[in-house]
C-alpha positions as CSV (number, residue, x, y, z in Angstrom):
1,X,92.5,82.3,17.8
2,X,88.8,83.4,17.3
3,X,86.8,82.7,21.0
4,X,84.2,80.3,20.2
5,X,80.4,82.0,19.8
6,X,78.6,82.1,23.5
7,X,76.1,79.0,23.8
8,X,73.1,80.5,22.9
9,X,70.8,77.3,25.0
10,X,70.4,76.0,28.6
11,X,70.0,72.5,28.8
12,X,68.0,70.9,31.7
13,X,68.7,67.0,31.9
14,X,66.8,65.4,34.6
15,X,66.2,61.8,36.1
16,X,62.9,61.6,37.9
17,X,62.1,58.0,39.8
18,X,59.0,56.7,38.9
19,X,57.0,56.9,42.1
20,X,55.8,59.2,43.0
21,X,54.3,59.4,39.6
22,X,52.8,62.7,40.4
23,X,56.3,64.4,40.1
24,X,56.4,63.9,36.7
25,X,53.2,64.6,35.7
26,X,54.3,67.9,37.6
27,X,57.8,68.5,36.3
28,X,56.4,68.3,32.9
29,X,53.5,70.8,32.8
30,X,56.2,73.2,34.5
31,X,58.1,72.7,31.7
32,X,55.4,73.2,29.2
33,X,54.5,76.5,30.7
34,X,58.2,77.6,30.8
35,X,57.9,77.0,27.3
36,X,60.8,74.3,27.0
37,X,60.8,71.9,24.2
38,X,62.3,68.4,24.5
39,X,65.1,67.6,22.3
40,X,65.7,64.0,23.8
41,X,64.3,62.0,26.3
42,X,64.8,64.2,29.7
43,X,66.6,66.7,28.0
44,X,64.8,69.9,27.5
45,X,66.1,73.1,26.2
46,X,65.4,76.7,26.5
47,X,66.7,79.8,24.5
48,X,69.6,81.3,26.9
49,X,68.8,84.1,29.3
50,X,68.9,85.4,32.9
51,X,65.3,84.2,33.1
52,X,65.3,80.8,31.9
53,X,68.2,79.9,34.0
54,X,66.3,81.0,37.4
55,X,63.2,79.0,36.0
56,X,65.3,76.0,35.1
57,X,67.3,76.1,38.5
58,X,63.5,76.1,40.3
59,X,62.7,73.0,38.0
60,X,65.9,71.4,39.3
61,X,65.0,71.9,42.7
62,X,61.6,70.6,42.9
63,X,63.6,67.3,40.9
64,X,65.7,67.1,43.3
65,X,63.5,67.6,46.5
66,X,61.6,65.0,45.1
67,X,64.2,62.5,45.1
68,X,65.3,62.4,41.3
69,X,68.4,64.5,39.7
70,X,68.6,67.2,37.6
71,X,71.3,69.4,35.9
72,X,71.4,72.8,33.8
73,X,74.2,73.2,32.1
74,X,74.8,75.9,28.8
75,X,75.2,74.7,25.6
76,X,76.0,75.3,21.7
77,X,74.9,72.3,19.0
78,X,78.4,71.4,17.3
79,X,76.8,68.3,15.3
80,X,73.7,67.0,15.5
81,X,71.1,69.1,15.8
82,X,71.5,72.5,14.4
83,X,70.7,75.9,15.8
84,X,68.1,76.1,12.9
85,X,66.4,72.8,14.1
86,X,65.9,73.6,17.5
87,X,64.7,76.9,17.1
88,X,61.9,74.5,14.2
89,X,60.9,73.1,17.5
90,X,59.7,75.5,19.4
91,X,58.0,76.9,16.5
92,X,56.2,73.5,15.9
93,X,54.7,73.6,19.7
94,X,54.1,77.5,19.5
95,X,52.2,76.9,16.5
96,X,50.2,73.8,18.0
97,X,49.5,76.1,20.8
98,X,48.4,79.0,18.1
99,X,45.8,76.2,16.9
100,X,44.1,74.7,19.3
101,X,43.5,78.2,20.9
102,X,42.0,79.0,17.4
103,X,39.7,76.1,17.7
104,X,38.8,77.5,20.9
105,X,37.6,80.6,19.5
106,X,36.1,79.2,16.8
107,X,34.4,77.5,18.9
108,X,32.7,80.5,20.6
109,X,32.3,82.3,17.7
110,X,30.4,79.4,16.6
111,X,27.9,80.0,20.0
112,X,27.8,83.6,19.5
113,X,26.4,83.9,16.0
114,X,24.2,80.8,16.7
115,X,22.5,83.2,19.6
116,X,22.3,86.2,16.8
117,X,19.5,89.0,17.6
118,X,17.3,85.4,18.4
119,X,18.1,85.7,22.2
120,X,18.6,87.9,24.7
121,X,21.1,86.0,26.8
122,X,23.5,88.5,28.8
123,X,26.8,89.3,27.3
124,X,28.6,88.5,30.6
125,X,29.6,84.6,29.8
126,X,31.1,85.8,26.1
127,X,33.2,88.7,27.5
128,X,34.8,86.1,30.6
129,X,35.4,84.0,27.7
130,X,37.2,86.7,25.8
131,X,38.8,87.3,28.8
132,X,40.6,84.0,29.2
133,X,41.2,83.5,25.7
134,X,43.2,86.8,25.8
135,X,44.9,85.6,28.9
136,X,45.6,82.1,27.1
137,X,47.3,83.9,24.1
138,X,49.2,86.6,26.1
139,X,50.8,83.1,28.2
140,X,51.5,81.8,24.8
141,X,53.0,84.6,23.5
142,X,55.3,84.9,26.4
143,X,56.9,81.8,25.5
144,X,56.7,82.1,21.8
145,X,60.5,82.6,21.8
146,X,61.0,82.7,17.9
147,X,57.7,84.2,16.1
148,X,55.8,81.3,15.3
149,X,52.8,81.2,12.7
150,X,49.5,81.6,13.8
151,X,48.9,84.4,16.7
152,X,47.7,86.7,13.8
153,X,44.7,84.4,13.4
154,X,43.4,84.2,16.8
155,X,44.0,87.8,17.2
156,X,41.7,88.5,13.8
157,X,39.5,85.6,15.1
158,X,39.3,87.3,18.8
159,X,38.8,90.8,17.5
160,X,35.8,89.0,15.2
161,X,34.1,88.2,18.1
162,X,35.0,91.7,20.0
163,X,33.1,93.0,17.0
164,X,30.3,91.1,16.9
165,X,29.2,92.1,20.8
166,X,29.5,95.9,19.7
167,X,26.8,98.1,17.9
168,X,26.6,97.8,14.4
169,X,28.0,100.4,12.6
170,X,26.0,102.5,10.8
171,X,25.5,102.7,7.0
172,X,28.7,103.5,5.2
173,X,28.6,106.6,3.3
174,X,29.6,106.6,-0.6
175,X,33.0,105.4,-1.3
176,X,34.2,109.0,-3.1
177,X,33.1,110.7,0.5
178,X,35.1,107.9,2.5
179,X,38.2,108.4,0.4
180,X,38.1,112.2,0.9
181,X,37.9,111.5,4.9
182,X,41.1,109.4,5.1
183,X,43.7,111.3,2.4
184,X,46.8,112.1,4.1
185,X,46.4,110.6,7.1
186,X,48.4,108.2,9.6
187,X,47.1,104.7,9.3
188,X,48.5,102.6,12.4
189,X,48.2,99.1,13.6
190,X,49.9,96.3,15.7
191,X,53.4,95.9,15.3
192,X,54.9,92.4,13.6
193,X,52.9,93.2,10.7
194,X,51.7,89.8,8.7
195,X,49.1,88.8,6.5
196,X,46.2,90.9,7.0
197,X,48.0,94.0,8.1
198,X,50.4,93.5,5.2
199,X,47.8,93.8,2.6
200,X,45.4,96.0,4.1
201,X,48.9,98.4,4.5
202,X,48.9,97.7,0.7
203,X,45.2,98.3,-0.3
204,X,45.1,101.6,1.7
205,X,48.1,102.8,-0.3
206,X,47.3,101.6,-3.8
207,X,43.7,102.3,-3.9
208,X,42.3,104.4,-0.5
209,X,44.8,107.1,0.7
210,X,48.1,107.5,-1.7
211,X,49.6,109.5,0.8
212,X,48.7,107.0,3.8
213,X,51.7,106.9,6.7
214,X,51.6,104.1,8.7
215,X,53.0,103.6,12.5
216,X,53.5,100.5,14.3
217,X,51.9,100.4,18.3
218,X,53.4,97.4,20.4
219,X,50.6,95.9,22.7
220,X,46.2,95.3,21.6
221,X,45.2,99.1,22.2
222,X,46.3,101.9,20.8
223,X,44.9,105.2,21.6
224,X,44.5,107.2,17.9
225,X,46.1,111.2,18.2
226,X,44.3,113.4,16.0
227,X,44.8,112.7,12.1
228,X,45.4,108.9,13.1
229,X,43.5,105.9,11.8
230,X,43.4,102.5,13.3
231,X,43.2,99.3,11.4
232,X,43.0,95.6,12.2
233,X,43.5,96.1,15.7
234,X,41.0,96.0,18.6
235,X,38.3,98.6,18.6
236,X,40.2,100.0,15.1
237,X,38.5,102.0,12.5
238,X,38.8,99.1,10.1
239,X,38.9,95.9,11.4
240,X,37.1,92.7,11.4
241,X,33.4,92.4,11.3
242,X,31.9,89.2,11.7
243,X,33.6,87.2,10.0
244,X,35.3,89.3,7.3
245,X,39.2,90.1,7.3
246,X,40.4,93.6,8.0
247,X,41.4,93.1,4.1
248,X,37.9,92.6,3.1
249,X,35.9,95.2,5.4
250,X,38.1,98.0,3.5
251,X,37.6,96.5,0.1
252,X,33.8,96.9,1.2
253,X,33.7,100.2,3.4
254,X,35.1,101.5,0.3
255,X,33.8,100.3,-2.4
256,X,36.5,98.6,-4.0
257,X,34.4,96.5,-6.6
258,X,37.1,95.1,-8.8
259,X,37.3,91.4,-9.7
260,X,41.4,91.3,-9.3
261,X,40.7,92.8,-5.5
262,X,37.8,90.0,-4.9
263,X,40.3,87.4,-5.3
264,X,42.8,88.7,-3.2
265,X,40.4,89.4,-0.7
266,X,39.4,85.7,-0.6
267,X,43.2,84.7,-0.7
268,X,44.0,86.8,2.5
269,X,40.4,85.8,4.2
270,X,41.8,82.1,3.9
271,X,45.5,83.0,5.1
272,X,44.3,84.9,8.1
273,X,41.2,82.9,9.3
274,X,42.4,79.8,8.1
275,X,38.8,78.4,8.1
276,X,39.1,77.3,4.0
277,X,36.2,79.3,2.7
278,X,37.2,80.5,-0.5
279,X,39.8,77.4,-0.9
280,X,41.7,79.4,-4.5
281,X,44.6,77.1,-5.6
282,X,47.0,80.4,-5.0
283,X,46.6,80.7,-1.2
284,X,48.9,78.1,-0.4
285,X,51.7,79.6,-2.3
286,X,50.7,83.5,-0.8
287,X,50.7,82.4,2.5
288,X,54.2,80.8,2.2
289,X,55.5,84.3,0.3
290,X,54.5,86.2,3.2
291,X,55.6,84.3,5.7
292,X,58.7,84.2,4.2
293,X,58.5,88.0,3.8
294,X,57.9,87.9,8.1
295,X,60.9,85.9,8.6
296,X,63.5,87.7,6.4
297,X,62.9,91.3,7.7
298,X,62.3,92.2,11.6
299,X,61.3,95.8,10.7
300,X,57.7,96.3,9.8
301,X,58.8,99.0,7.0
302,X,60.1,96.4,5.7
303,X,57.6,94.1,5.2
304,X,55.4,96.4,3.8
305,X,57.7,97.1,0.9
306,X,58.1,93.8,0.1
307,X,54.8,92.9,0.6
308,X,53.4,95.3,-1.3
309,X,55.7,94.5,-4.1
310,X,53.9,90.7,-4.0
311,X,50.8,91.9,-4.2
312,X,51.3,94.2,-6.7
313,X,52.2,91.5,-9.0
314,X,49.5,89.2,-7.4
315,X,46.9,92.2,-8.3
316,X,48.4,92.2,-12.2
317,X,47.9,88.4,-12.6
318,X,44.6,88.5,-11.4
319,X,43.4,91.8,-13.7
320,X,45.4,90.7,-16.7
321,X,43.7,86.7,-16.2
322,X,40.6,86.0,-18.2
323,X,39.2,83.1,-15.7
């Protein structure tokens, strides 16, 4: 007889008395930064490792010192609730957690192209700002168990606002000239490709650099070795300026005048900055393909492929469509 699959969740299920009512208000946040997601009243679930059991056994104790009761126990979904419905769960708080940070950062980015070249008010306040934010998204990361949408956006919104504090870049040179820089080289950026990266990775290969290579770095920074180019990652070769996608910065830095490519570019602008500028009917769809693209392969190879498959076909509809 086949052993029945390891439980793949621990389960904390916890009474806590109503007074004080402090403890609760304290047993919850702890769970919230733990990461757990409620699946009933007092029942709150985690995915199954050596570190969520030690953080639920500390949860349990502080229940339990405080007078209530608490119990972590391992657990597989028979009927009921499905593996594929819990793991939606998390991915619904992850991604609430994704957006409001966005709105954060909006929110300064809002402040710092408000003070513009008009003021000279130190940099200091925008850069502890960056600071935390960064800090804010590296906790939420930590507990986004299952890769849910939306950390790509507040990284391109972060890096927008990285970009705006440093110098201008100077005038690009003509578009033949750039091309000839960047032929055969290694093109990397941030691993879990999605998006932005996705089409950039496409752009560079259809139109810049036919002989591109691309590498994946794990972590923000990445320092380039010789022949190397960086892109849509922090302090990258090509990556967002103001408020432009890495997408569009390359369709600009090199020229790339063609109609088909404009509507793409506003298609990806939408996806990864979410802030409805351009608002084309197709982004909806796009954004769904991709994502779907994200979820069905792991390796980043892979999603290029793929990916650049879509937008291959995305890039005939829009040069074969009269309007």
């Amino acid at each position: 007889m086949t052993p029945p699959p390891a439980p793949r969740w621990l389960v904390l299920i916890h009474q806590i008395p109503p007074h004080p009512s402090y403890l609760r208000v304290k047993v919850g946040r702890r769970l919230q930064a733990l990461g757990a997601v409620a699946v009933k009243n007092s029942v709150y679930v985690l995915p199954r490792s050596e570190q969520a059991l030690e953080d639920f056994q500390w949860v349990r104790r502080e229940i339990v010192a405080g007078a209530g009761d608490a119990s972590v126990c391992e657990a597989r979904f028979v009927e009921g609730l499905s593996d594929g419905s819990v793991e939606a769960l998390f991915g619904t708080a992850r991604e609430a957690d994704y957006r409001a940070l966005a709105g954060e950062v909006r929110t300064l980015q809002a402040g710092v192209q408000r003070r513009g070249k008009r003021s000279q008010k130190p940099r200091e306040p925008v850069e502890a700002s960056l600071v935390r934010l960064r800090k804010r998204l590296a906790e939420i990361a930590e507990i986004d168990f299952f890769g849910a949408g939306g950390r790509d956006t507040v990284e391109g919104l972060l890096a927008a606002v990285e970009s705006s504090l440093r110098p201008r870049p100077a005038a690009p040179r003509p578009a033949d000239a750039a091309r000839s820089d960047v032929r055969g080289r290694t093109w990397v950026t941030r691993a879990g490709v999605h998006i932005d990266r996705i089409a950039s990775a496409w752009l560079i290969r259809r139109f810049i650099d036919p002989e591109a290579r691309f590498a994946f770095a794990r972590g923000r920074e990445h320092a380039p070795a010789a022949g190397e180019l960086r892109f849509d990652m922090f302090e990258g070769d090509f990556t967002h300026e103001g408020d432009l996608c890495t997408f569009e910065v390359l369709v600009r830095r090199f020229g790339l005048e063609e109609r088909a490519l404009a509507r793409i570019a506003e298609i990806v602008h939408d996806i990864d900055l979410k802030d409805g500028k351009f608002k084309r009917p197709e982004t909806v769809g796009v954004d769904h393909l991709i994502a779907g693209i994200a979820m069905r392969h792991e390796e980043d190879e892979s999603r290029l492929r793929d990916g650049g498959a879509a937008f291959d076909a995305l890039y005939e509809f829009f040069k074969r469509k009269r309007t």
